[in-house]
C-alpha positions as CSV (number, residue, x, y, z in Angstrom):
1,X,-53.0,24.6,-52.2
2,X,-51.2,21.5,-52.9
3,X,-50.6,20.4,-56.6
4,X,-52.2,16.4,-56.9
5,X,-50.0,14.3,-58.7
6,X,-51.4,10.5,-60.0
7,X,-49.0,7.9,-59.3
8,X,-50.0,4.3,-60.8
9,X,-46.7,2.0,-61.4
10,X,-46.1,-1.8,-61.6
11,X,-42.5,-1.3,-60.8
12,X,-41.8,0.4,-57.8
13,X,-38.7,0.9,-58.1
14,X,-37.0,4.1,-57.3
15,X,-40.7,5.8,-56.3
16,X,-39.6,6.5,-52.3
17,X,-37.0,8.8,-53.9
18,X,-39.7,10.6,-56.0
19,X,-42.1,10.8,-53.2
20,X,-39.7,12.1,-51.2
21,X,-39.1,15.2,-53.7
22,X,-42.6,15.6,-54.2
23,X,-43.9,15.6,-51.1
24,X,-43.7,19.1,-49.8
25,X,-46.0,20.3,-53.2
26,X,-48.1,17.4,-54.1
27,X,-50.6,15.6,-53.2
28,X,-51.1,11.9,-54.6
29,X,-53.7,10.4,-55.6
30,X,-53.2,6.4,-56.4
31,X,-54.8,2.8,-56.8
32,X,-54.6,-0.6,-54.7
33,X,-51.1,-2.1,-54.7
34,X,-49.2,1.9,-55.5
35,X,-51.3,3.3,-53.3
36,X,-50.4,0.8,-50.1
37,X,-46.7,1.3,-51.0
38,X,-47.4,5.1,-50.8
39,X,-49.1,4.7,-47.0
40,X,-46.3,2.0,-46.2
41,X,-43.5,5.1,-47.5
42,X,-45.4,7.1,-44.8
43,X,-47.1,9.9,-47.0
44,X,-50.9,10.0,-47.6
45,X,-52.4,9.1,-49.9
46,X,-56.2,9.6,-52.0
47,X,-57.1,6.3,-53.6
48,X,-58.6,6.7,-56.9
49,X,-61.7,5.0,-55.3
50,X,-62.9,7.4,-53.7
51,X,-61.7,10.1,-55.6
52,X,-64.3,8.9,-58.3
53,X,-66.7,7.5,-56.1
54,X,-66.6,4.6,-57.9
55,X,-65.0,1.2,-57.1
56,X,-62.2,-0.9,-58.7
57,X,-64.1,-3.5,-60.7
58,X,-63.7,-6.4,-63.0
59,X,-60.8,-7.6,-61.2
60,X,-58.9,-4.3,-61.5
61,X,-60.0,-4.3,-65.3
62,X,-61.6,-0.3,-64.2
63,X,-59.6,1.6,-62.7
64,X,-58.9,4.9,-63.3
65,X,-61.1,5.4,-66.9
66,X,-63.1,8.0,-64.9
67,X,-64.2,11.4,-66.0
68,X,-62.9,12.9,-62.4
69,X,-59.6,11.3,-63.3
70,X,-59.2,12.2,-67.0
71,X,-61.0,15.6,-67.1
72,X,-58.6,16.7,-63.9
73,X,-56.0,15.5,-66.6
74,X,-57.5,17.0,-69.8
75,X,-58.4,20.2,-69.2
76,X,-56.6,23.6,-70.7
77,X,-55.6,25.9,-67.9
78,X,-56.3,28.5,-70.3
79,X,-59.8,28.1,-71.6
80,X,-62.2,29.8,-69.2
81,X,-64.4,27.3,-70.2
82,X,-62.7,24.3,-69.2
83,X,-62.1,25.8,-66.3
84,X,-65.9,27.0,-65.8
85,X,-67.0,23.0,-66.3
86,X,-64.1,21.4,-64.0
87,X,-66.0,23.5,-61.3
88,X,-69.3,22.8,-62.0
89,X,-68.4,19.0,-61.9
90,X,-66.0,19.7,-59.0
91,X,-63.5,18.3,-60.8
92,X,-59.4,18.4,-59.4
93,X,-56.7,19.3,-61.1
94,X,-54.0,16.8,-61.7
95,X,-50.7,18.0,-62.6
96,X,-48.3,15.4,-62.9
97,X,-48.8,11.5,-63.8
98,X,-46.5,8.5,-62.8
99,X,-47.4,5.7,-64.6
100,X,-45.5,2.6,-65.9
101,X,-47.2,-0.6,-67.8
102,X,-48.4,-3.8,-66.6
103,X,-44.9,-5.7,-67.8
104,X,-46.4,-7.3,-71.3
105,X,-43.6,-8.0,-72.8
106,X,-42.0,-9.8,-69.5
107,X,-45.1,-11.8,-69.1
108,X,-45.4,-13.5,-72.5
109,X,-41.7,-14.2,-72.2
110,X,-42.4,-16.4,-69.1
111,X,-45.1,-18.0,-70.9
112,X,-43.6,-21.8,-72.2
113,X,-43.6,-22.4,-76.4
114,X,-45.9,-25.3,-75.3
115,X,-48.5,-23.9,-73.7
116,X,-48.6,-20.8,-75.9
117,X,-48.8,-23.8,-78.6
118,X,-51.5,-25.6,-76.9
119,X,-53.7,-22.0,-77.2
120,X,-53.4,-21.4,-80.8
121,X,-54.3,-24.9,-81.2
122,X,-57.5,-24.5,-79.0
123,X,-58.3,-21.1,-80.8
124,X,-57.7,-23.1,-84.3
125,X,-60.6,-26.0,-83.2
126,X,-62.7,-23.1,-81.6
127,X,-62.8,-24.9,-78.0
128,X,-62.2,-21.7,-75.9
129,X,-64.6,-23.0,-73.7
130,X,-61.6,-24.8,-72.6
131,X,-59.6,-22.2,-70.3
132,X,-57.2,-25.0,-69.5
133,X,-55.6,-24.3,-73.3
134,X,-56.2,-20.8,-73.0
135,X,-54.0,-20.4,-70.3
136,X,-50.7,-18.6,-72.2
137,X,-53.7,-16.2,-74.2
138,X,-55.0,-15.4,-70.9
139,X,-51.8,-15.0,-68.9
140,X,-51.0,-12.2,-71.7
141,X,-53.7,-10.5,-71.9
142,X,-54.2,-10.1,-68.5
143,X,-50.7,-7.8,-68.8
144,X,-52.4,-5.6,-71.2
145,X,-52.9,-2.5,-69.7
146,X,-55.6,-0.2,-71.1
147,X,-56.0,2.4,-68.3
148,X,-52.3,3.0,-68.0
149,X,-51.8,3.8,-71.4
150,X,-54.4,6.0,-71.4
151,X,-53.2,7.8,-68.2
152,X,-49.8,8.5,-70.6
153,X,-51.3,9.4,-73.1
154,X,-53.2,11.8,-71.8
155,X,-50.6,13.8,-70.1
156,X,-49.0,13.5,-72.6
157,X,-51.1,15.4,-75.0
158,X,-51.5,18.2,-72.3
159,X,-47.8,18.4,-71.9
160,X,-48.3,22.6,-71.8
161,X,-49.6,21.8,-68.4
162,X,-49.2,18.5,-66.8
163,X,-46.0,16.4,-66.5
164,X,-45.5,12.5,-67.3
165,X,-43.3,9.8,-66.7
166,X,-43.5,6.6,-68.2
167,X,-40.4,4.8,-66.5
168,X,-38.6,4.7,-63.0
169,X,-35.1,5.7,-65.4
170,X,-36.8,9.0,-65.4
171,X,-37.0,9.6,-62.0
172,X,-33.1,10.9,-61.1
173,X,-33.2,13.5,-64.4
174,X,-37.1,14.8,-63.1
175,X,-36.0,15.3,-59.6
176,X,-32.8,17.4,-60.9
177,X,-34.7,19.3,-62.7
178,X,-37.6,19.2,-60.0
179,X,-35.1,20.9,-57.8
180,X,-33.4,23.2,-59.9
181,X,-36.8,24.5,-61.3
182,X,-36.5,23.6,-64.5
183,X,-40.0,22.0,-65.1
184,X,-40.8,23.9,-68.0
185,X,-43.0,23.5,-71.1
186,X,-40.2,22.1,-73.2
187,X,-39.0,19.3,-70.8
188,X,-42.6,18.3,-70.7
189,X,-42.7,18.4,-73.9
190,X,-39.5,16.1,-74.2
191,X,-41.2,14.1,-71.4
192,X,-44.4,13.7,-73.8
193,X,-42.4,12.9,-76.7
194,X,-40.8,9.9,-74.3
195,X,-44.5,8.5,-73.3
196,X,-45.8,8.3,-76.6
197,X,-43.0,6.6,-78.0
198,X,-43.4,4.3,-74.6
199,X,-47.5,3.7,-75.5
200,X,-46.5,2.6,-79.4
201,X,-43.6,0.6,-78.7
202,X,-46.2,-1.2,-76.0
203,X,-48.8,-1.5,-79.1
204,X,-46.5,-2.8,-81.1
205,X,-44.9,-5.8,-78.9
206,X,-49.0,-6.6,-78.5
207,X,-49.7,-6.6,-82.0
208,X,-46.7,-9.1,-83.1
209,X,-47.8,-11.0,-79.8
210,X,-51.5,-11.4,-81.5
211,X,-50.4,-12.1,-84.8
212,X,-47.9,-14.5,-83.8
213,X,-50.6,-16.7,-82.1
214,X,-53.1,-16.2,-84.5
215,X,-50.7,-17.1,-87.2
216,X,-52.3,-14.6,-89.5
217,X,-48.9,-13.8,-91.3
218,X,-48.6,-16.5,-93.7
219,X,-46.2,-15.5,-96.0
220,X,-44.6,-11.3,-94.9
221,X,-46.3,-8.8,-92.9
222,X,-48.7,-6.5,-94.2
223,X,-47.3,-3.4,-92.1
224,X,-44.3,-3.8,-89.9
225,X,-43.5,-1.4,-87.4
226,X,-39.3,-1.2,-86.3
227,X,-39.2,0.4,-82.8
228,X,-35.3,0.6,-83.6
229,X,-32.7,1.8,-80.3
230,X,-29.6,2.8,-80.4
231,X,-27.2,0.5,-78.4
232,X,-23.5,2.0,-80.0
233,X,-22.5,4.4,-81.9
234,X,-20.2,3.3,-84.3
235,X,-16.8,5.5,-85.4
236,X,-17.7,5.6,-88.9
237,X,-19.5,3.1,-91.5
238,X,-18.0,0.9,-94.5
239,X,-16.0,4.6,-94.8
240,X,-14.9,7.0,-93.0
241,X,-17.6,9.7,-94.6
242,X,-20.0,7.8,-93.6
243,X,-22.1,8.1,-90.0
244,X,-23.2,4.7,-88.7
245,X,-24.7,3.0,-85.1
246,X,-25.5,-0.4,-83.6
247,X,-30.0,-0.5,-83.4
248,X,-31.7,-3.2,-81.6
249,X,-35.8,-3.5,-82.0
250,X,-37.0,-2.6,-78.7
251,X,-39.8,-4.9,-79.0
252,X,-37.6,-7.8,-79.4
253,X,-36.3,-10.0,-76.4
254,X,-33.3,-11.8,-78.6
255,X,-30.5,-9.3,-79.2
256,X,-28.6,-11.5,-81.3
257,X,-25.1,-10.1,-81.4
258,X,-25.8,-6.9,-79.8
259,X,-25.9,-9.0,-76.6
260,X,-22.4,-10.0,-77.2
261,X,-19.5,-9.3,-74.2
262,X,-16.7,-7.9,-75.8
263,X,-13.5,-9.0,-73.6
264,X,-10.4,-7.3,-75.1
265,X,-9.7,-4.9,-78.2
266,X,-10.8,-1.9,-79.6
267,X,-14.2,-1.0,-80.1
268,X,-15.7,-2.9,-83.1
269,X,-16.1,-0.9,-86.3
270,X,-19.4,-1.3,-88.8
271,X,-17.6,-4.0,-91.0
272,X,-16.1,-5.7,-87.6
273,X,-20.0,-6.1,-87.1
274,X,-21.0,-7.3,-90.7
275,X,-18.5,-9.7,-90.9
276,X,-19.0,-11.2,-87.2
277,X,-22.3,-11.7,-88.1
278,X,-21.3,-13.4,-91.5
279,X,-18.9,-16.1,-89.8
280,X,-21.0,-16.1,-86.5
281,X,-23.9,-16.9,-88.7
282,X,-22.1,-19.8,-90.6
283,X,-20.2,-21.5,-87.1
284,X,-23.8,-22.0,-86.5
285,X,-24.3,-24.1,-88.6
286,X,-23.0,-26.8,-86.8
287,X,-23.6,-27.7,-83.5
288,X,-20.7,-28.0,-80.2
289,X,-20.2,-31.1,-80.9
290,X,-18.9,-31.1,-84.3
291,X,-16.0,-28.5,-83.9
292,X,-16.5,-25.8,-86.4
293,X,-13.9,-23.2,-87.7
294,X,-14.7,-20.0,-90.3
295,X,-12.5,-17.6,-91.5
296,X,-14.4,-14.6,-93.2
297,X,-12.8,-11.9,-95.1
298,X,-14.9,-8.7,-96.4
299,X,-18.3,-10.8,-95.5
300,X,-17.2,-14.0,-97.4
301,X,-15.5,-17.6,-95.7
302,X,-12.2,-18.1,-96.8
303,X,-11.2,-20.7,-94.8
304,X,-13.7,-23.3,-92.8
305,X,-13.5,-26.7,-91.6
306,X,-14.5,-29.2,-89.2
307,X,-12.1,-31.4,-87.1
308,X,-12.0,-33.5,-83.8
309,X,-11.0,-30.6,-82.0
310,X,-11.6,-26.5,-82.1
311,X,-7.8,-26.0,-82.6
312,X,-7.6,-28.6,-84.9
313,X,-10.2,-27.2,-86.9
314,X,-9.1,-23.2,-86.9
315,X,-5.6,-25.3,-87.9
316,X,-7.8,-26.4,-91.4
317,X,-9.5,-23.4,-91.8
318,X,-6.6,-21.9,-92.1
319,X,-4.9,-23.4,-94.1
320,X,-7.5,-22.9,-97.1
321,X,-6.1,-19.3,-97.7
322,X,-3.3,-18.5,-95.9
323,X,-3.2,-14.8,-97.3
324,X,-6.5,-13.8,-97.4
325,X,-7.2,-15.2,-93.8
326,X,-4.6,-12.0,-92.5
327,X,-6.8,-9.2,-90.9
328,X,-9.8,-11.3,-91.3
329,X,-12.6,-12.6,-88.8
330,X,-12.9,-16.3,-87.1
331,X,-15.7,-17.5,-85.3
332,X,-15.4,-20.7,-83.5
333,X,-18.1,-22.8,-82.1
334,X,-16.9,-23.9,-79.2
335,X,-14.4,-22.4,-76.2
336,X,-11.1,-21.3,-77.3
337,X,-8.6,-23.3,-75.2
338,X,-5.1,-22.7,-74.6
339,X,-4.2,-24.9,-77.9
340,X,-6.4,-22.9,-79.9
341,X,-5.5,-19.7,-78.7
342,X,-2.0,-20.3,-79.6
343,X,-3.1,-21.0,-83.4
344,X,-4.6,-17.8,-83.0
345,X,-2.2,-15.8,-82.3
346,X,0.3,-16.8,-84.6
347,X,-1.4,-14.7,-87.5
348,X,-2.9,-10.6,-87.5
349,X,-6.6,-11.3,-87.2
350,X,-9.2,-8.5,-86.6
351,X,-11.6,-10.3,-83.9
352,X,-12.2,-14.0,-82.5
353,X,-16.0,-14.8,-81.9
354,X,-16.8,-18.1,-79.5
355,X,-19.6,-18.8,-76.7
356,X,-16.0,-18.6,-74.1
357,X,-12.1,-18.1,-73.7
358,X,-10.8,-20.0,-71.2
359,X,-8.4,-18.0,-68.5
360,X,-5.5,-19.4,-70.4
361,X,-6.4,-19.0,-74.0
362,X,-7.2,-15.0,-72.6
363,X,-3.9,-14.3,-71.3
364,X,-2.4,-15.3,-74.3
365,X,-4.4,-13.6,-76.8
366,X,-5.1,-10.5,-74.9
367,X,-1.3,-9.7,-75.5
368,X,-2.7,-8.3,-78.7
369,X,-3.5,-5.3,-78.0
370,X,-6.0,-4.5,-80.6
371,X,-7.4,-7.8,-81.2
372,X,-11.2,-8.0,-80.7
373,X,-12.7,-11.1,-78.3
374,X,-15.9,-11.4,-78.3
375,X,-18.4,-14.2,-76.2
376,X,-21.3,-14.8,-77.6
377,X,-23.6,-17.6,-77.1
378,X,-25.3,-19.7,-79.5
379,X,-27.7,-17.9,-81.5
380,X,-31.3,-18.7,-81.5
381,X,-31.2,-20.9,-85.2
382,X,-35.4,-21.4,-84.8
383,X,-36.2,-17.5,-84.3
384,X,-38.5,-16.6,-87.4
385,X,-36.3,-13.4,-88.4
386,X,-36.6,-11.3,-91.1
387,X,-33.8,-9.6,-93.8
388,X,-34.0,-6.0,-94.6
389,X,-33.0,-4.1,-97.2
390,X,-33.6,-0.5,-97.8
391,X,-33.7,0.0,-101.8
392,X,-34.0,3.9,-103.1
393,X,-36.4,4.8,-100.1
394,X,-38.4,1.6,-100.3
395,X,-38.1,-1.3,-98.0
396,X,-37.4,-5.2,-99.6
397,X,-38.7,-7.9,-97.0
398,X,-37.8,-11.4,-96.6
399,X,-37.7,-14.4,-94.0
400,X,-34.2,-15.7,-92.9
401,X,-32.5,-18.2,-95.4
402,X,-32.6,-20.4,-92.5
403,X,-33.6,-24.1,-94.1
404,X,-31.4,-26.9,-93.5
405,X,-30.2,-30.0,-95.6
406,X,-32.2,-32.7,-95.4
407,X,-30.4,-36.0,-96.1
408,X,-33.2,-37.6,-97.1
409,X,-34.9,-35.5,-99.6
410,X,-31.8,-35.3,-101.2
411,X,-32.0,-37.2,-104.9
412,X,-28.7,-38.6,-106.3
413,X,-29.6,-38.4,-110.2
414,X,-26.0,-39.6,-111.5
415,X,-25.9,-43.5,-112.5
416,X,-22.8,-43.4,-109.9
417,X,-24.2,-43.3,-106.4
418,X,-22.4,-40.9,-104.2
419,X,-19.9,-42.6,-101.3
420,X,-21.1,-42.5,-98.3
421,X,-17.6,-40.8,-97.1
422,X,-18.3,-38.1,-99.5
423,X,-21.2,-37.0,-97.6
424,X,-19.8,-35.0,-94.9
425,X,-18.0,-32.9,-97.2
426,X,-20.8,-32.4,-99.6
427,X,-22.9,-31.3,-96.4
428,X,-20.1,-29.0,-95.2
429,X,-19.7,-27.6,-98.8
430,X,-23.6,-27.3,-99.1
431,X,-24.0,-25.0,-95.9
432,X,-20.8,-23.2,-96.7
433,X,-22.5,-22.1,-100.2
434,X,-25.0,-20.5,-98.2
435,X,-23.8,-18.0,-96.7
436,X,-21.3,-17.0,-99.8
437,X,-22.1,-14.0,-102.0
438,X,-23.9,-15.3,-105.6
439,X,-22.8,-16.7,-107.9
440,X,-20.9,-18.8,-105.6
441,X,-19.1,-22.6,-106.0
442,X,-17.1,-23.9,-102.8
443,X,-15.0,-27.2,-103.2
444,X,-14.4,-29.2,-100.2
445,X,-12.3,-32.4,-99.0
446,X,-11.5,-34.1,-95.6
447,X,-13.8,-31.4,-93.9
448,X,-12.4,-28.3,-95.2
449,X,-13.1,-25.5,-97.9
450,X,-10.3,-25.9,-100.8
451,X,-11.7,-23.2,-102.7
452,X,-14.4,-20.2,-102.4
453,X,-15.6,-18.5,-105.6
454,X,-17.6,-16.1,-105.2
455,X,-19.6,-13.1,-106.1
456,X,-18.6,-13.3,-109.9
457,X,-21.3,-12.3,-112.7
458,X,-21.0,-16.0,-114.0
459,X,-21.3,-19.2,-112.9
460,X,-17.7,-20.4,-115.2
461,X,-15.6,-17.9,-113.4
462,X,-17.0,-18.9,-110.1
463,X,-16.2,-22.8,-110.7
464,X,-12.6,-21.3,-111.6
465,X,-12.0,-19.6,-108.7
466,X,-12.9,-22.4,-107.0
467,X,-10.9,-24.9,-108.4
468,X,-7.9,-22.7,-109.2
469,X,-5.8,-24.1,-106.4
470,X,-6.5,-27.3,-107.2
471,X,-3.4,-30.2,-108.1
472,X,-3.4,-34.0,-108.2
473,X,-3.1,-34.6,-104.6
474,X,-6.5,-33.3,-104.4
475,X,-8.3,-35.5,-106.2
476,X,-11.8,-36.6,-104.5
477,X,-12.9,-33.3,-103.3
478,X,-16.8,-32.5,-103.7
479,X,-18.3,-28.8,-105.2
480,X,-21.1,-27.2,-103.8
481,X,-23.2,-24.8,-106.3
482,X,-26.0,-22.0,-104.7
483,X,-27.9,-22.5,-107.5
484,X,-28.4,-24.8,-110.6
485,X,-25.6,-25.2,-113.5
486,X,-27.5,-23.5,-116.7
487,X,-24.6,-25.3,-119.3
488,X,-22.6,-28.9,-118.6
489,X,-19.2,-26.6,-119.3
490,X,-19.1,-26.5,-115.6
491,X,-19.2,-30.1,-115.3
492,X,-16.4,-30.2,-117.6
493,X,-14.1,-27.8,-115.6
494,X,-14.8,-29.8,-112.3
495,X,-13.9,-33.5,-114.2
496,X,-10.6,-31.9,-115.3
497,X,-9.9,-31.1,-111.8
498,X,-10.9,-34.4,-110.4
499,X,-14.4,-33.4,-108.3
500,X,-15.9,-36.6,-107.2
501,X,-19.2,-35.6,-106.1
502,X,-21.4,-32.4,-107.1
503,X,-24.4,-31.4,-104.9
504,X,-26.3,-28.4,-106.4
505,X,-30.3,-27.2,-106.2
506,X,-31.2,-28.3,-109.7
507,X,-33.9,-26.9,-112.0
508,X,-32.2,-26.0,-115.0
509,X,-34.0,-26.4,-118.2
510,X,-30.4,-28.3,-119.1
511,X,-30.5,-30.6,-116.4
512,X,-30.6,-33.7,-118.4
513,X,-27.5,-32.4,-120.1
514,X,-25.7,-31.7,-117.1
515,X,-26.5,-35.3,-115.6
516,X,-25.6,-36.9,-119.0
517,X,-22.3,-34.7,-118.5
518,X,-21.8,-36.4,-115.1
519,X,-22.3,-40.0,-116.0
520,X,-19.9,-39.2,-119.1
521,X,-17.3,-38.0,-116.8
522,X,-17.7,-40.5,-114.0
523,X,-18.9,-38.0,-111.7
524,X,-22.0,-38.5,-108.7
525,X,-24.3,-35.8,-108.5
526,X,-27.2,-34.9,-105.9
527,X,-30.1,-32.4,-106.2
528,X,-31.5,-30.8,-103.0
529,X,-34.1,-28.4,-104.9
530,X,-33.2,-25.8,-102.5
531,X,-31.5,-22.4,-104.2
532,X,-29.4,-20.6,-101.9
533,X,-28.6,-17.5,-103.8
534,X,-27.0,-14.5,-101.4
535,X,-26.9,-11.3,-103.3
């Protein structure tokens, strides 16, 4: 007698090859929409129906959550009296169970920001007798499948006797195994492993859906569940003892730069990855239409500026530190160009991040053998992300640092207003700051850094290293502080070095010294009460 295996999918792809092997020692047993695909493929077919003796109801809500379906599933070959009650309820074995999910994640990705809006608003005022506003809820909760996941899991915990597959990428290693008899208990048991991972990553992406639109995570989330996949593995880590890959969260639709083509150059190393992300992170910043250059060395800029023009712009950047800028990383926010790519490829430079290369700018700089090119497109700035850090087998959680500078909450506390020419370098030093290691000072003028201090244990040395390369022609520049000046000395260092314009967070217990230090010295200074400290 023939073996009965349940086949149940949403995505039919790759099934007539699967059916094919099967044929000859199963029977299947299916509902509605796989079941006339199974007729169409020219193989019969027993609908669940009326297997059960029981129809499809609720608009397909009931299925398959039948006794005659999950008992036939259930039961241990090798208790006598499992066996004794499957024939006294003329129950039928099933061996082998095909299932993949209604597409949840797909759906709710098709549903528009302003209609899912328009349902948490509805479900806020309690009006769900309004289905017009409930239309993104309902559209993804109708692709939550309950009998599916219970198929899986099912089979799954039987695995010593019944088979499961959760995905049509399974099919091609099943048959070869199908055919070279190698359907054993431990490939079912790797096949079980596979479906329960499947039904909890499912769980998961319906849980974050749920909170999401419920907005019950007001500040961080009570449990958080990282369904993490490994997309590259990596040579080594920050050193060569050490093992590393490339995870995305399977749950998550954005990829961020795991998504990005690389064009040309060796494979990217762990630190390639850290600081692509670094300077990817701070091009952002700005938008196309402000060109934007950033030069980052060992996850800190040392070199960005703005400019008419991309090559124009990598030509400033550059020029803020010549020698560390050699071997480093520069992101670029809009296509590289033949002009650009000749800048480029005048200095050693580890990889080049933009959203494109033009043909031209390629066949220059893909003369360098070894240089990495990377397109990426713009990231997704409004995504509410979260920062990890694993501490001593503990876990610190935080939202992105992804506020911006608002002009017009900014307060100018200095008797001396500040110019109105000084503010596109104060807004240039102010996101620059952010994305620099604490304690961290950057001086600016005519749209590009002049000096990066960064990561020192105090605030002094970083307004030092900052100012060091400073002379007479560059009087006028503005400084940019991540967090608040505890002591007016560095007010002192910055007049002696001609800083026009200071734009720092505030909040110091001092702060009326430091202001009465400004308006001694002549110099304008703005609070944005914003701290951007990067440890």
């Amino acid at each position: 007698m023939k073996k009965k295996a349940l086949i149940s999918v949403s995505d039919k792809s790759g099934l007539e090859n699967l059916l094919e092997t099967l044929a000859d020692d199963y029977d299947f047993i299916s509902s509605s929409g796989t079941a006339k695909f199974i007729k169409e493929a020219g193989y019969p077919v027993i609908e669940v129906s009326d297997l059960t003796n029981f129809p499809e109801i609720l608009s397909g809500r009931v299925k398959t959550l039948h006794p005659k379906i999950f008992g036939g599933i259930l039961y241990d070959r090798n208790k006598s009296d499992h066996l004794d009650q499957m024939e006294e309820n003329n129950l039928m074995s099933i061996d082998l169970v095909v299932v993949n999910l209604y597409p949840f994640k797909d759906a709710v990705a098709k549903i528009p920001a302003s209609e899912r809006q328009e349902a948490a608003k509805s479900l806020e005022s309690n009006s769900e007798s309004n289905t017009a506003t409930l239309t993104a809820l309902d559209k993804a909760i109708e692709n939550i499948d309950i009998g599916g996941v219970a198929l899986l899991r099912a089979a799954a915990k039987n695995f010593y006797h019944v088979g499961v597959l959760c995905e049509p990428s399974q099919y091609e290693d099943f048959i070869h195994n199908y055919n070279t008899k190698k359907i054993n208990p431990v490939y079912r048991l790797k096949l079980a492993s596979i479906a329960f991972k499947h039904t909890g990553d499912y769980d998961t992406a319906i849980t974050e859906f749920f909170i999401a639109e419920g907005n019950f995570e007001d500040s961080v989330p009570q449990s958080l569940n990282l369904n993490l996949e490994l997309v590259q593995e990596l040579r080594y880590g920050e050193n060569p003892q050490q093992k590393a890959g490339l995870y995305i969260d399977s749950n998550e639709e954005y990829k961020g730069l795991a998504a990005a083509r690389q064009l040309h150059g060796q494979e990217l190393s762990y630190n390639n990855i850290l600081d692509l992300h670094s300077a990817w992170s701070m091009v952002q910043e700005y938008e196309a239409n402000i060109p934007c250059a950033v030069i980052v060395k060992h996850n800190n800029p040392c070199g960005v500026a703005i400019a008419p023009s991309i090559s124009q712009a990598f030509i400033e950047a550059l020029s803020c530190d010549t020698v560390s800028a050699f071997g480093g990383i520069v992101a670029l926010n809009n296509t590289v160009d033949l002009a650009t790519a000749n800048e480029l490829s005048q200095i050693f430079l580890e990889a080049i991040i933009a959203p494109a290369f033009s043909e031209e700018a390629l066949s220059i700089l893909t003369q360098k053998k070894n240089i990495r090119l990377i397109e990426h497109a713009n990231s997704d700035l409004n995504k509410n992300d979260i920062d990890i850090k694993k501490v001593d087998g503990a876990y610190l959680i935080q939202s992105a640092n992804k506020v911006l500078l608002d002009k017009e909450q900014v307060q100018t506390v200095t008797k001396k207003e500040i110019d109105e020419s000084l503010w596109v370098d104060l807004v240039l030093a102010w996101k620059v700051v952010k994305h620099c290691k604490s304690n961290a000072i950057v001086t600016v003028q005519n749209g590009k850094t002049i000096g990066v201090g960064v990561g020192q244990s105090n605030r002094v040395k970083s307004v030092e290293d900052a100012l060091k390369n400073f002379d007479l022609e560059t009087r006028g520049a503005v400084l940019a502080s991540d967090a608040f000046f505890p002591f007016a000395d560095n007010i002192h260092l910055a007049a002696q070095n001609h800083i026009a314009a200071i734009i720092q967070p505030g909040g110091s217990v001092r702060d009326d010294e430091v202001v009465k230090a400004c308006d001694d010295l002549g110099i304008a200074m703005a609070f944005t009460g914003i701290r951007h400290f990067k440890h």
